[in-house]
C-alpha positions as CSV (number, residue, x, y, z in Angstrom):
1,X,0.0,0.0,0.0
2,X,1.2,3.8,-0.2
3,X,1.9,5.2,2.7
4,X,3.0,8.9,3.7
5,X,6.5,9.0,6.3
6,X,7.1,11.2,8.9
7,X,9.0,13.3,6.1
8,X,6.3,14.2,3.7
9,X,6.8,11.6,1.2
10,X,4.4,9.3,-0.3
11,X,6.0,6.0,-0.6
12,X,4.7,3.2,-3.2
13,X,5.6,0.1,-4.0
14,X,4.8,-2.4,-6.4
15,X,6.5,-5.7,-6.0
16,X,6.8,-8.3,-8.4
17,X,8.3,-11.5,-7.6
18,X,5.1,-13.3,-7.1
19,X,4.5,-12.4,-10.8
20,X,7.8,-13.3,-11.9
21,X,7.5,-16.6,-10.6
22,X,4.2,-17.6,-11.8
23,X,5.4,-16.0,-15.4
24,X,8.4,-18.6,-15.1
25,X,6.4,-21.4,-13.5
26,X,3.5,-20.9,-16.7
27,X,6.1,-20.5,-19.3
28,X,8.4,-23.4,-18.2
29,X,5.2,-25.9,-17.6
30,X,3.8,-24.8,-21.3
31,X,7.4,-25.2,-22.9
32,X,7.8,-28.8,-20.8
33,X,4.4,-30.2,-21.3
34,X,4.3,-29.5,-24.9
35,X,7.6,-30.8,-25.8
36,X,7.2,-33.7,-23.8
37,X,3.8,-35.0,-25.0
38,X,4.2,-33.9,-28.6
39,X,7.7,-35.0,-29.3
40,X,7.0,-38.5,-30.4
41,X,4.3,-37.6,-32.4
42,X,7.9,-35.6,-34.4
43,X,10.4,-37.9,-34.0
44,X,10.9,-40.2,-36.0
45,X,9.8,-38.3,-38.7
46,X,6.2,-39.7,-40.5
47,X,3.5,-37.5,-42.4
48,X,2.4,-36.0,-38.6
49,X,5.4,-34.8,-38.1
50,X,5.4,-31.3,-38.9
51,X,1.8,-30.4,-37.8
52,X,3.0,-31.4,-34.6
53,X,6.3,-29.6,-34.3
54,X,4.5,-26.9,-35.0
55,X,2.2,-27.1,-32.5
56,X,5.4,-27.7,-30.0
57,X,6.9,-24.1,-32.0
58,X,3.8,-22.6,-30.7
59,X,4.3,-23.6,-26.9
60,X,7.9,-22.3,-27.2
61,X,6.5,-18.8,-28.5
62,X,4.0,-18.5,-25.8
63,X,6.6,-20.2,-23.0
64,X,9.4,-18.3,-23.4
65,X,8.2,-14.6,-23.2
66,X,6.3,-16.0,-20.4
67,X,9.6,-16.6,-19.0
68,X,11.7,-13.5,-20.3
69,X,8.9,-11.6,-18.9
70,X,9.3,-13.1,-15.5
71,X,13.4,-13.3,-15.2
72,X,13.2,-9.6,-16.1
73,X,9.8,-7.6,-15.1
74,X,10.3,-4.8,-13.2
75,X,9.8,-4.1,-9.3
76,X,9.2,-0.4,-9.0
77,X,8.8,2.0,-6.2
78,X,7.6,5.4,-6.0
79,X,8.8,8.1,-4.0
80,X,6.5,11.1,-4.3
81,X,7.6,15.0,-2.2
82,X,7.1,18.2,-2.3
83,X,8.0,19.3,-6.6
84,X,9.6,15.5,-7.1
85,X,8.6,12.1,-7.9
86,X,11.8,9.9,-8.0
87,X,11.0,6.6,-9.5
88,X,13.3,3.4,-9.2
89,X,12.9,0.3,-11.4
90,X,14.7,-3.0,-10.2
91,X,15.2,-6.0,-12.0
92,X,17.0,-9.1,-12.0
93,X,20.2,-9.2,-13.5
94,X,20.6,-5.8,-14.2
95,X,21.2,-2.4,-12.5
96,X,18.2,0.0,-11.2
97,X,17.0,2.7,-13.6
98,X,16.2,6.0,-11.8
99,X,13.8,8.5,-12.7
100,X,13.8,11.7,-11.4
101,X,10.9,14.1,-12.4
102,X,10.8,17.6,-11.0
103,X,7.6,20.1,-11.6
104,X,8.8,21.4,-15.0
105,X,9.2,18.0,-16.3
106,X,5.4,15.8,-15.5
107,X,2.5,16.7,-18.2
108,X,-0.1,15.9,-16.3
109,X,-1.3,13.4,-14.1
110,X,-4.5,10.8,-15.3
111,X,-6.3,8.0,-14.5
112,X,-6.0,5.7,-17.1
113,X,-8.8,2.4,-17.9
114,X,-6.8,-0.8,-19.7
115,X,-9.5,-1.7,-22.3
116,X,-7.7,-4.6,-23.3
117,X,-8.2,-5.6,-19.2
118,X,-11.8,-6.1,-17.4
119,X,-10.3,-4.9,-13.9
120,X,-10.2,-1.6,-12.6
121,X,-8.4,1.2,-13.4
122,X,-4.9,2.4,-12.8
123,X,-3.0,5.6,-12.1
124,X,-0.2,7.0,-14.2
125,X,1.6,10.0,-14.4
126,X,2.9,11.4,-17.7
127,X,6.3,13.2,-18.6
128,X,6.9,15.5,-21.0
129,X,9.1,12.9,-22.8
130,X,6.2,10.7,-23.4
131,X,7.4,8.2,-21.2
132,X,4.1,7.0,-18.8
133,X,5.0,5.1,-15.7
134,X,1.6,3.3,-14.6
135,X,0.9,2.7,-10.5
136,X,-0.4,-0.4,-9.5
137,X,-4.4,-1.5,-10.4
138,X,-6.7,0.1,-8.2
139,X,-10.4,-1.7,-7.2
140,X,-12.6,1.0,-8.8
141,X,-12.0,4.6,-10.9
142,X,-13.0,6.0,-7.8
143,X,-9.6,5.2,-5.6
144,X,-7.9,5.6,-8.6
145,X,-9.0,9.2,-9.0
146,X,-8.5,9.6,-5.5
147,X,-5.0,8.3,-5.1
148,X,-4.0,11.1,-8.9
149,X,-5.3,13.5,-6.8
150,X,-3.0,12.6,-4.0
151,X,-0.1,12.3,-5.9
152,X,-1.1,15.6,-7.7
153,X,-1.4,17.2,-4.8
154,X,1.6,15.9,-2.4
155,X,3.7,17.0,-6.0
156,X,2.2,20.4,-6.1
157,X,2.3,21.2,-2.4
């Protein structure tokens, strides 16, 4: 949850190693599964043979993003002051990318609705580089528009 410290700042976090190891989990049981059960059917090779390798091509496309995307997905945490938001992403295997916005440098500040998602709708602020960093999902529009205006105003103060 976001929390504000004893110093002003609006902390937020949005962890993600229970996604990364589902992602892994998924992709590695849809790369396994498929290649295990459908590898006869390919080897020796017989008229079946390539309908069912490319069925086992199609598990590897969908398993290994699935993977990638859980061995590097980012854990991010906000930091939100007075005329600052400092944003830090971490993720395996690589060093933490810092962003550092001050009040010259965010557009504006919207809640955003995924309409590719059925859930509910999440924050994001906007910089004038067109780079979005989204928050977390919220339960209804109505937190969401509550926590912007937060933000917004803890940034503005």
């Amino acid at each position: 949850m976001d929390e504000i410290d004893g110093d002003g700042l609006l902390q937020l976090d949005i962890p993600a190693p229970a996604l990364r190891v589902g992602l892994v989990a998924i992709g590695a049981f849809v790369v396994s599964i498929a290649t295990w059960e459908l590898y006869r059917g390919v080897w020796p090779l017989n008229a079946t043979s390539p309908f069912l390798l490319c069925l086992i091509l199609g598990a590897w496309s969908v398993g290994v993003p699935a993977i990638w995307g859980g061995l590097t997905g980012p854990a991010i945490h906000w930091t939100v002051g007075s005329g600052r938001i400092e944003i830090v992403e971490k993720r395996p295997f690589r060093q933490a990318r810092h962003h550092l916005f001050g009040p010259d440098q965010i557009e504006r500040f919207e809640t955003r609705e995924c309409p590719a998602m059925e859930g509910p709708a999440p924050g994001a602020s906007t910089a004038r580089d067109c780079k979005r960093f989204d928050t977390r999902d919220f339960g209804t529009r109505n937190t969401a528009d509550a926590f912007r205006e937060r933000v917004g105003g803890l940034f503005n103060s």
